[in-house]
PDB file of N, CA, C and O in Angstrom:
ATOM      1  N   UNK A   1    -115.430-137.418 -53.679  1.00  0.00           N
ATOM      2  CA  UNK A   1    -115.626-136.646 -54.903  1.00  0.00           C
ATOM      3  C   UNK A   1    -116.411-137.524 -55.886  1.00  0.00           C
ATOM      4  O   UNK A   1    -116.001-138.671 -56.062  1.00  0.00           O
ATOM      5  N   UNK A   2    -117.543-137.082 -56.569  1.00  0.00           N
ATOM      6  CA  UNK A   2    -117.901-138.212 -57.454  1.00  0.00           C
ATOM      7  C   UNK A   2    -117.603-137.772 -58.760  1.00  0.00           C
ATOM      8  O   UNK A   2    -117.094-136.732 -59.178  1.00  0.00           O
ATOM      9  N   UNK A   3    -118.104-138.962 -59.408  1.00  0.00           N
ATOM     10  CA  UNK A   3    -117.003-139.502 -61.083  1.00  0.00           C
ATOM     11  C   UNK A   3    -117.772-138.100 -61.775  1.00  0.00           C
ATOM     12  O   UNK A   3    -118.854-137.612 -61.450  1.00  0.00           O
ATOM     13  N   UNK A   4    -116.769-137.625 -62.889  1.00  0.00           N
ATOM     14  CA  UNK A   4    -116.925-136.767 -63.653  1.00  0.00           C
ATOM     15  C   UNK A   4    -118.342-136.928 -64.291  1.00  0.00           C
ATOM     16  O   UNK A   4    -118.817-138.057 -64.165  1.00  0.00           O
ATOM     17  N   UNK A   5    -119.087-136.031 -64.935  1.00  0.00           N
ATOM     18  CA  UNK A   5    -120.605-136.660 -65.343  1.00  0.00           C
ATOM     19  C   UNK A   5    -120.316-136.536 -66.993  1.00  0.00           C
ATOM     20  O   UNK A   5    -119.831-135.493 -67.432  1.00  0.00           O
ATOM     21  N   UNK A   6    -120.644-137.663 -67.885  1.00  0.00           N
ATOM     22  CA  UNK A   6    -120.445-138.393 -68.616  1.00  0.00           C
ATOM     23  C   UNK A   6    -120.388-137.474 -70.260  1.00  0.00           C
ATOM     24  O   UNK A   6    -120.043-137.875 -71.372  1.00  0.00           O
ATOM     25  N   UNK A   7    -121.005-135.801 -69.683  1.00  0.00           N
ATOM     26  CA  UNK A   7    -121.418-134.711 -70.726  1.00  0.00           C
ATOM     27  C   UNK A   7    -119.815-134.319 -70.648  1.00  0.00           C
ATOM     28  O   UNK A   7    -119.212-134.101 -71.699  1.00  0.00           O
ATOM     29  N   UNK A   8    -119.154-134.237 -69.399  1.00  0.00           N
ATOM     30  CA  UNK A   8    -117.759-133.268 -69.104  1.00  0.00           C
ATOM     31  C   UNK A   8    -116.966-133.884 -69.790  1.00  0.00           C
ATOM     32  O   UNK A   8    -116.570-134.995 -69.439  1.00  0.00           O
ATOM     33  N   UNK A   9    -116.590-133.339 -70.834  1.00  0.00           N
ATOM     34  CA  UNK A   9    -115.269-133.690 -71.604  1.00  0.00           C
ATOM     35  C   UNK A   9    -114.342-132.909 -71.732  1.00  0.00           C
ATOM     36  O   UNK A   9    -114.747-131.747 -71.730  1.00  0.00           O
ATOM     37  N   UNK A  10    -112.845-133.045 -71.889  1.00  0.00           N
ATOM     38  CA  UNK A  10    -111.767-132.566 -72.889  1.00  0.00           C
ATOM     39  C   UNK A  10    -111.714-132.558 -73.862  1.00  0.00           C
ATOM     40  O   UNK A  10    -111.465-133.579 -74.504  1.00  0.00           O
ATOM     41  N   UNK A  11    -112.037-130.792 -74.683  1.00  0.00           N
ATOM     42  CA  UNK A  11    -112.123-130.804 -75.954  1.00  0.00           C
ATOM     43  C   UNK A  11    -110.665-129.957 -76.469  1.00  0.00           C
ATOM     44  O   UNK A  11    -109.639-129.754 -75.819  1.00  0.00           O
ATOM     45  N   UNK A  12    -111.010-129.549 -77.910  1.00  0.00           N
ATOM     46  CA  UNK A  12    -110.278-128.592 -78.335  1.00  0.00           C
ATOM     47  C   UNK A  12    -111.019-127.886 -79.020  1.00  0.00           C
ATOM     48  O   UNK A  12    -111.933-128.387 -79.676  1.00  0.00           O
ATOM     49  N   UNK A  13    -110.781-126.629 -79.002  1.00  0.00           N
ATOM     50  CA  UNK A  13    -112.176-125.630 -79.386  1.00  0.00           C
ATOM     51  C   UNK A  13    -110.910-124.751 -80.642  1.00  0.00           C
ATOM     52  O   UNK A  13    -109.815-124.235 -80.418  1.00  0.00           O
ATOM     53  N   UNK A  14    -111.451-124.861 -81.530  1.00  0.00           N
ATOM     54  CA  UNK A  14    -111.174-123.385 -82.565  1.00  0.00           C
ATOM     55  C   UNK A  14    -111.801-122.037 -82.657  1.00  0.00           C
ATOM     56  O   UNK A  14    -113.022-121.952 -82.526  1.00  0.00           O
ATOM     57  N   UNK A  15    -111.246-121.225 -82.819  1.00  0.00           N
ATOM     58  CA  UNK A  15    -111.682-119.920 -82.565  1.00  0.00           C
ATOM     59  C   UNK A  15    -111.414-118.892 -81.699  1.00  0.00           C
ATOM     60  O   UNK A  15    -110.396-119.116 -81.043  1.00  0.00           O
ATOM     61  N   UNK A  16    -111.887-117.969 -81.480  1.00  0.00           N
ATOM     62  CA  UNK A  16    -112.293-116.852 -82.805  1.00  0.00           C
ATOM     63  C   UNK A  16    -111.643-116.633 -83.311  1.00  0.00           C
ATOM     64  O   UNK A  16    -110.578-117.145 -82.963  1.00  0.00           O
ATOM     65  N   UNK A  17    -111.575-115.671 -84.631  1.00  0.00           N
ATOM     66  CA  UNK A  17    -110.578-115.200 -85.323  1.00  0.00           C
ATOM     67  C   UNK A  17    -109.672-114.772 -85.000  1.00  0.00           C
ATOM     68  O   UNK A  17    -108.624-115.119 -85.545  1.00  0.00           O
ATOM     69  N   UNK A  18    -109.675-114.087 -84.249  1.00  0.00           N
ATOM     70  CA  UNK A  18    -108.079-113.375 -83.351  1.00  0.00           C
ATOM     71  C   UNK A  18    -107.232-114.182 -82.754  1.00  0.00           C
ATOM     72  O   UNK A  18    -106.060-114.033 -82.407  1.00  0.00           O
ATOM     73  N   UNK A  19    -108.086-115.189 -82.667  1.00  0.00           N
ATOM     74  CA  UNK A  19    -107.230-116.567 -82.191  1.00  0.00           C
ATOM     75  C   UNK A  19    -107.732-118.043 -82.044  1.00  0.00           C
ATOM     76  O   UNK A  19    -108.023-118.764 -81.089  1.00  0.00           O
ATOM     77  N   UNK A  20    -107.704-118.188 -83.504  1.00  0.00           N
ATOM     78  CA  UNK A  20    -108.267-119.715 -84.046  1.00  0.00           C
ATOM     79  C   UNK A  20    -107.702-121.123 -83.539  1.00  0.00           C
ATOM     80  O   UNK A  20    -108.032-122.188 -84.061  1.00  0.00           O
ATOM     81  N   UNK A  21    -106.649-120.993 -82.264  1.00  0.00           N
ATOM     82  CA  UNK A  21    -106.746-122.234 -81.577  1.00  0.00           C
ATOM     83  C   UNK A  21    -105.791-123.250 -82.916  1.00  0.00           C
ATOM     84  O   UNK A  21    -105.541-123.015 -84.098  1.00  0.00           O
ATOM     85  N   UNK A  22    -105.560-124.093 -82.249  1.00  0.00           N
ATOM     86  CA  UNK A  22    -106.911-125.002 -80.996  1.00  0.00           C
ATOM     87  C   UNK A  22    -106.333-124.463 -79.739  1.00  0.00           C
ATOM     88  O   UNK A  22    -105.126-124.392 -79.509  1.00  0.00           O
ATOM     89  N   UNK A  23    -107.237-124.110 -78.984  1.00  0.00           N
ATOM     90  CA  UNK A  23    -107.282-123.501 -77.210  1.00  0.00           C
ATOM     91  C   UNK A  23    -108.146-124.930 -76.686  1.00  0.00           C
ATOM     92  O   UNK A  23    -109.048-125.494 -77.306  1.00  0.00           O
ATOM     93  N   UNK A  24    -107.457-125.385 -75.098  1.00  0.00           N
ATOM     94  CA  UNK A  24    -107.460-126.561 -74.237  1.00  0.00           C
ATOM     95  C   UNK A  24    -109.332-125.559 -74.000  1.00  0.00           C
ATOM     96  O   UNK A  24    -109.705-124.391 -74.106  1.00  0.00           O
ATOM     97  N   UNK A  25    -110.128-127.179 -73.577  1.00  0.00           N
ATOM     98  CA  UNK A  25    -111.337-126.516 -73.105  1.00  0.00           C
ATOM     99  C   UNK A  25    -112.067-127.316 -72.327  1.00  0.00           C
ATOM    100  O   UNK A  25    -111.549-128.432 -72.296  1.00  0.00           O
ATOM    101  N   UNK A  26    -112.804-127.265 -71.838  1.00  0.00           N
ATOM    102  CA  UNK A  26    -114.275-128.696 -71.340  1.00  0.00           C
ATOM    103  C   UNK A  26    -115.421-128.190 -71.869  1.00  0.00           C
ATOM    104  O   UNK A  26    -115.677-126.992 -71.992  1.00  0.00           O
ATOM    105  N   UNK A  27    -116.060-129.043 -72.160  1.00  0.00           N
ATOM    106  CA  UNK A  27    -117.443-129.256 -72.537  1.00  0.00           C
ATOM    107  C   UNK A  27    -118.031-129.475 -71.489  1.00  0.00           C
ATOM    108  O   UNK A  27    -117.781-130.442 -70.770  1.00  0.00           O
ATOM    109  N   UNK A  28    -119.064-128.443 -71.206  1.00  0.00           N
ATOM    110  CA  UNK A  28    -119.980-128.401 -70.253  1.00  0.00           C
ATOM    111  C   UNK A  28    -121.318-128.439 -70.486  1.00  0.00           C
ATOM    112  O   UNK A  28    -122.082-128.207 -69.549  1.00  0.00           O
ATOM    113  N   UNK A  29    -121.881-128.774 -71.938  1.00  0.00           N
ATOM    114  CA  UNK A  29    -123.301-129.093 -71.984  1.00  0.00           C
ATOM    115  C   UNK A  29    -123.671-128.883 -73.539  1.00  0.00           C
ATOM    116  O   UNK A  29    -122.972-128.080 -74.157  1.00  0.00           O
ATOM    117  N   UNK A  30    -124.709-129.537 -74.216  1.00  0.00           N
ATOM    118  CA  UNK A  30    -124.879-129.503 -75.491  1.00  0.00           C
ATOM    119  C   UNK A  30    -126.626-128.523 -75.727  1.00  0.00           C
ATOM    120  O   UNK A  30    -127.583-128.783 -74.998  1.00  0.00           O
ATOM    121  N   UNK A  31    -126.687-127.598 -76.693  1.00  0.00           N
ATOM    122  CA  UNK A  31    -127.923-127.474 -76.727  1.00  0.00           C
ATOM    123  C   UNK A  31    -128.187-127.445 -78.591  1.00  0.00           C
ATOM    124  O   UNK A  31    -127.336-127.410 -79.480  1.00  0.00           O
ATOM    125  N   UNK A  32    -129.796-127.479 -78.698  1.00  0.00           N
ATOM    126  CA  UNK A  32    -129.855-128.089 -80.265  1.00  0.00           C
ATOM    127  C   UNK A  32    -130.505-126.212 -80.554  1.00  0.00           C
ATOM    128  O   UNK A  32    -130.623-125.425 -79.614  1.00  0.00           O
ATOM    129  N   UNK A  33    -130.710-125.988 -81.458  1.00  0.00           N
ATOM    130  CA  UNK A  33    -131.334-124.525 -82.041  1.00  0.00           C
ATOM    131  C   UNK A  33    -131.351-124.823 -83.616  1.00  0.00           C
ATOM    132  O   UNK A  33    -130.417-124.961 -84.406  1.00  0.00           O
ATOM    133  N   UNK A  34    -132.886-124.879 -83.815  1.00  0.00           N
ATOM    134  CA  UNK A  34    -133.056-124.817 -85.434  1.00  0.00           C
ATOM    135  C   UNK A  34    -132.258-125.756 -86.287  1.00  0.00           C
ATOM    136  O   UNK A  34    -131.864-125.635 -87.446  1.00  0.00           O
ATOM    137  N   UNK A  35    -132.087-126.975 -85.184  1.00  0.00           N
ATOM    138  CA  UNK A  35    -131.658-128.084 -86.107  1.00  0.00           C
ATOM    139  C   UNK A  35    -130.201-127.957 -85.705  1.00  0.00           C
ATOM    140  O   UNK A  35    -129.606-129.032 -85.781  1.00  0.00           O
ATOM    141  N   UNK A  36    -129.686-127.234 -85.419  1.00  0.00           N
ATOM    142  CA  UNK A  36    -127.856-127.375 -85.511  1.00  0.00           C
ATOM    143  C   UNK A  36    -127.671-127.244 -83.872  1.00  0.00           C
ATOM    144  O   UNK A  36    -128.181-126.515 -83.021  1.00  0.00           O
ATOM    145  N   UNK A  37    -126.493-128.525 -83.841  1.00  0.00           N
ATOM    146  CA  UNK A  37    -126.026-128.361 -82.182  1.00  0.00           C
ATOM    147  C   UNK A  37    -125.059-127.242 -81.918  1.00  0.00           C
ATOM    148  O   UNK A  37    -124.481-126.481 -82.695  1.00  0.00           O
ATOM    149  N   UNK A  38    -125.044-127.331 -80.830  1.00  0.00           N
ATOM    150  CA  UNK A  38    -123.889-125.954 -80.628  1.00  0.00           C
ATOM    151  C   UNK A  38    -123.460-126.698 -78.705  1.00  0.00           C
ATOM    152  O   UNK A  38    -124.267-127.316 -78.010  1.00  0.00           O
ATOM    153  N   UNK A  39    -122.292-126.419 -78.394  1.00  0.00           N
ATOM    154  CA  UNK A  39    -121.572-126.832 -77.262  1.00  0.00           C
ATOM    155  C   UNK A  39    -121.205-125.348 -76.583  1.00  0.00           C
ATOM    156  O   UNK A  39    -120.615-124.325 -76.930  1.00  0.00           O
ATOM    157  N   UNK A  40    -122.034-125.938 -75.197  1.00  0.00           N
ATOM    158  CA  UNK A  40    -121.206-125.017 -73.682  1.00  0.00           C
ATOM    159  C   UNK A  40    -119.679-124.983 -73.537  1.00  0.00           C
ATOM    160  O   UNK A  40    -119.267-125.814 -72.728  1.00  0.00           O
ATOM    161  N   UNK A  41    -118.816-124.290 -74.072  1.00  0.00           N
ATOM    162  CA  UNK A  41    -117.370-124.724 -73.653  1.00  0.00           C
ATOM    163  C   UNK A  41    -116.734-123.813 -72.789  1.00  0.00           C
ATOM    164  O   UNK A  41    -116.833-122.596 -72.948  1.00  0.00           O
ATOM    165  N   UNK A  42    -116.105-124.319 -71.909  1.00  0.00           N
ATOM    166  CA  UNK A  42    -114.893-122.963 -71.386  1.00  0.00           C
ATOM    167  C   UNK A  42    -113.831-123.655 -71.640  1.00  0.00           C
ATOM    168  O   UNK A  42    -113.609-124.817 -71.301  1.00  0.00           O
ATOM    169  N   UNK A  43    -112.851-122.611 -72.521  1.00  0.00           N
ATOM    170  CA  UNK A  43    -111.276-122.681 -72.985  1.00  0.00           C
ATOM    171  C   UNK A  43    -110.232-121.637 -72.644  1.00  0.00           C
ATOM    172  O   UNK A  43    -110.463-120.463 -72.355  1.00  0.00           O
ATOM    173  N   UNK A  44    -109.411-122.050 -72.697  1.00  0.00           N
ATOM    174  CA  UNK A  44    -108.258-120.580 -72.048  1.00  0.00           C
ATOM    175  C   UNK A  44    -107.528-120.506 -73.285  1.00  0.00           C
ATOM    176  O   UNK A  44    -107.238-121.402 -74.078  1.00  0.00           O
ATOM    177  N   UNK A  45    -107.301-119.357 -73.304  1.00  0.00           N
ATOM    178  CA  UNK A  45    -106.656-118.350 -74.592  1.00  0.00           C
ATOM    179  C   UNK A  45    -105.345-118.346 -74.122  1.00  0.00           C
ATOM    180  O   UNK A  45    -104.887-117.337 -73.585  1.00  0.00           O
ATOM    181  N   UNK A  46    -104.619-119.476 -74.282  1.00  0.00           N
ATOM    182  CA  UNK A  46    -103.591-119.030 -73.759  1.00  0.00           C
ATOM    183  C   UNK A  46    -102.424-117.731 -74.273  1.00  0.00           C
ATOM    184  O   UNK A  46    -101.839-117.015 -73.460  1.00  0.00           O
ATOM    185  N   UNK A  47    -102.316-117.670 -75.244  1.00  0.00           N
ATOM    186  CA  UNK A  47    -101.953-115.867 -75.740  1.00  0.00           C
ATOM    187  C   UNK A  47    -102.007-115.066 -75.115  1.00  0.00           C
ATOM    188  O   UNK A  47    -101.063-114.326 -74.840  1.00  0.00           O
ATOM    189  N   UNK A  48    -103.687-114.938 -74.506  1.00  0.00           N
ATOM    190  CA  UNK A  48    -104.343-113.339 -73.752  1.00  0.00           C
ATOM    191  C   UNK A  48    -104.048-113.909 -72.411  1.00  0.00           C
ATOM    192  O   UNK A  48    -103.635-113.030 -71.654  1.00  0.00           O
ATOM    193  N   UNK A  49    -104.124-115.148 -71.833  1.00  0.00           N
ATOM    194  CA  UNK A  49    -104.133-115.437 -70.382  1.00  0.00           C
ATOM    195  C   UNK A  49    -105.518-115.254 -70.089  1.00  0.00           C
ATOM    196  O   UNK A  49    -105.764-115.244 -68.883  1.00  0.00           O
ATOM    197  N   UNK A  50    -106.862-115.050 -71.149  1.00  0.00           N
ATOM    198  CA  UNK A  50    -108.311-115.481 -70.736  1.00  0.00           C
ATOM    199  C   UNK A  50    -108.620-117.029 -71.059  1.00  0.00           C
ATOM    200  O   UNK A  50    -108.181-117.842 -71.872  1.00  0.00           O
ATOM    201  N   UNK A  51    -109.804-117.053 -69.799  1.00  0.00           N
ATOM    202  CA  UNK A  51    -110.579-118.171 -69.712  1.00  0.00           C
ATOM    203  C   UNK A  51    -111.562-117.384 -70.459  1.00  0.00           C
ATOM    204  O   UNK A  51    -111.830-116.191 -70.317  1.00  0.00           O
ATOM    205  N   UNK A  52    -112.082-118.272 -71.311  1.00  0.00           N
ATOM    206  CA  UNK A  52    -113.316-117.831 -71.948  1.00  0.00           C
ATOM    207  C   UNK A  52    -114.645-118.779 -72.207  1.00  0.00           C
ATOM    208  O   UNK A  52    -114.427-119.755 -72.924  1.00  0.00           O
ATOM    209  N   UNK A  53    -115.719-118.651 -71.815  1.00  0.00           N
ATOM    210  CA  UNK A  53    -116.993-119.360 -71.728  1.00  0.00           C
ATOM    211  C   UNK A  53    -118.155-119.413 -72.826  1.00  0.00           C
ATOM    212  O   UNK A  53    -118.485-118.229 -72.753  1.00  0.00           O
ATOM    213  N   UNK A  54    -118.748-119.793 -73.499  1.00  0.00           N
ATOM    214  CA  UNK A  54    -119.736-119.308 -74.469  1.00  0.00           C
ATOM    215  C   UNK A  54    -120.468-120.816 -74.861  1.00  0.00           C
ATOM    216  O   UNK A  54    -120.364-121.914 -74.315  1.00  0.00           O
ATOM    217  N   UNK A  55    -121.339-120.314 -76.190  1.00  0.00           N
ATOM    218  CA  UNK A  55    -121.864-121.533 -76.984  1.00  0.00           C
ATOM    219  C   UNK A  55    -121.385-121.574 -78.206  1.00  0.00           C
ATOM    220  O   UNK A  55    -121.533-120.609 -78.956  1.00  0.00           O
ATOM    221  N   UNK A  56    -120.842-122.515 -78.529  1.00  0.00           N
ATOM    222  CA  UNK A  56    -120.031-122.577 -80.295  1.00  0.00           C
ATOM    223  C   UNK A  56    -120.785-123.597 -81.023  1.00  0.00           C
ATOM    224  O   UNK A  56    -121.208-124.631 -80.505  1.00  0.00           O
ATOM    225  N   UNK A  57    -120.930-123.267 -82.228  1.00  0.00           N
ATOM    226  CA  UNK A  57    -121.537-124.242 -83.052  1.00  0.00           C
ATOM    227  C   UNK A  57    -120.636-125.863 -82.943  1.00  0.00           C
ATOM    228  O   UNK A  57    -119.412-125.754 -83.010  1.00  0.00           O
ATOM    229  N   UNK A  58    -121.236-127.385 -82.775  1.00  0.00           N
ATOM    230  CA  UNK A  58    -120.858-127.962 -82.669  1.00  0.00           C
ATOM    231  C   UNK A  58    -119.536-128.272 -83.258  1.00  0.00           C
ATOM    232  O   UNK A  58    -118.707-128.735 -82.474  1.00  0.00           O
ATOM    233  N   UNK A  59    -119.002-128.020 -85.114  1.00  0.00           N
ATOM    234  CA  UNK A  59    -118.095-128.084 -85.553  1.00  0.00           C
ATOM    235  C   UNK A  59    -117.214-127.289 -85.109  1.00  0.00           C
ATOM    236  O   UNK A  59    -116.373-127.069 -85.980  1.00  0.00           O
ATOM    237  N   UNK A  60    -116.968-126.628 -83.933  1.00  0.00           N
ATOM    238  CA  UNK A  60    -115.758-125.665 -83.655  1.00  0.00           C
ATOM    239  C   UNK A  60    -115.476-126.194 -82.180  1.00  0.00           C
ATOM    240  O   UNK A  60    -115.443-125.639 -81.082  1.00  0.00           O
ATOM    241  N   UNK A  61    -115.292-127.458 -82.602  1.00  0.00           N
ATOM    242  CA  UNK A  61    -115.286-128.248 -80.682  1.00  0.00           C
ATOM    243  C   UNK A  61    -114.573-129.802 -81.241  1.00  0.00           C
ATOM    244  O   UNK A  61    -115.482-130.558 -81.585  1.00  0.00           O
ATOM    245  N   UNK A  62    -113.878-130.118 -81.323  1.00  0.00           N
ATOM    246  CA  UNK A  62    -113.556-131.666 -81.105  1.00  0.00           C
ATOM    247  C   UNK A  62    -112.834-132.448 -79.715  1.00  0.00           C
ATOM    248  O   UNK A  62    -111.977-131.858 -79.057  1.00  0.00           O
ATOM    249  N   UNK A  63    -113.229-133.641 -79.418  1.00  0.00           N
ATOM    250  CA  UNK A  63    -113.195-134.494 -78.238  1.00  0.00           C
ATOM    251  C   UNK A  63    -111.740-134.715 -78.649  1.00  0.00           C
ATOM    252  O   UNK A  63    -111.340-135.129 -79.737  1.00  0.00           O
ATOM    253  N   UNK A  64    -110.791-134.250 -77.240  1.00  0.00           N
ATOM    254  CA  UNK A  64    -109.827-134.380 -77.020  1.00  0.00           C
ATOM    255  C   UNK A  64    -109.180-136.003 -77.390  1.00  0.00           C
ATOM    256  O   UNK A  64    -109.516-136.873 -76.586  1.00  0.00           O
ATOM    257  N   UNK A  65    -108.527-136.319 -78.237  1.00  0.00           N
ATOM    258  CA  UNK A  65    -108.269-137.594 -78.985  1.00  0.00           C
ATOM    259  C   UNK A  65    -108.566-137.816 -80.171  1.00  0.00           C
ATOM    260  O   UNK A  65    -108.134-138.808 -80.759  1.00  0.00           O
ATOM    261  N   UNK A  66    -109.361-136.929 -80.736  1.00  0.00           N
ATOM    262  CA  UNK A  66    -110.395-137.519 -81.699  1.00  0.00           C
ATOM    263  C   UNK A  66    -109.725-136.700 -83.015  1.00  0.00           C
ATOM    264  O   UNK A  66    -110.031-135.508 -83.029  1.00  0.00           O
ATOM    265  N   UNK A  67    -109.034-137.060 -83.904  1.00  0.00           N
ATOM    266  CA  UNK A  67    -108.555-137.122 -84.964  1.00  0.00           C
ATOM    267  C   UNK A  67    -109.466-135.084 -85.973  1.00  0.00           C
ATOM    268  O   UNK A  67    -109.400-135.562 -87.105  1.00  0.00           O
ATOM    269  N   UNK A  68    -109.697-134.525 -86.072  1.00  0.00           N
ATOM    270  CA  UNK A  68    -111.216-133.438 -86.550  1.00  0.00           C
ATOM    271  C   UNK A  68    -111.387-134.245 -87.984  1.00  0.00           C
ATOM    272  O   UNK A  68    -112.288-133.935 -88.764  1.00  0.00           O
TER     273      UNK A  68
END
């Protein structure tokens, strides 16, 4: 199996409104748009019992450890 690739992290994602988290997630890739980053995440809702996938603006994502 090789080592995790260095983008894949454990985050904690906030959001959406119906359910502002923090929901468990990974970071699966970063992209930039008009100046502001935004993160690939999939997180599970645990409430609904969905996995959910999308792009969130960077501030709605913090690295699992990391104080927001």
């Amino acid at each position: 199996m090789p080592p995790v690739p260095p983008s894949r992290r454990h985050v904690w994602v906030r959001g959406p409104r119906e359910a502002p988290g923090p929901h468990p997630g990974v970071l699966l890739g970063w992209e930039q748009r008009d100046g502001q980053w935004f993160a690939l995440v999939s997180y599970y809702l645990e409430g609904d019992g969905v996995l959910a996938q999308q792009w969130l603006a960077a501030e709605l994502v913090t690295r699992v450890g990391q104080v927001p």
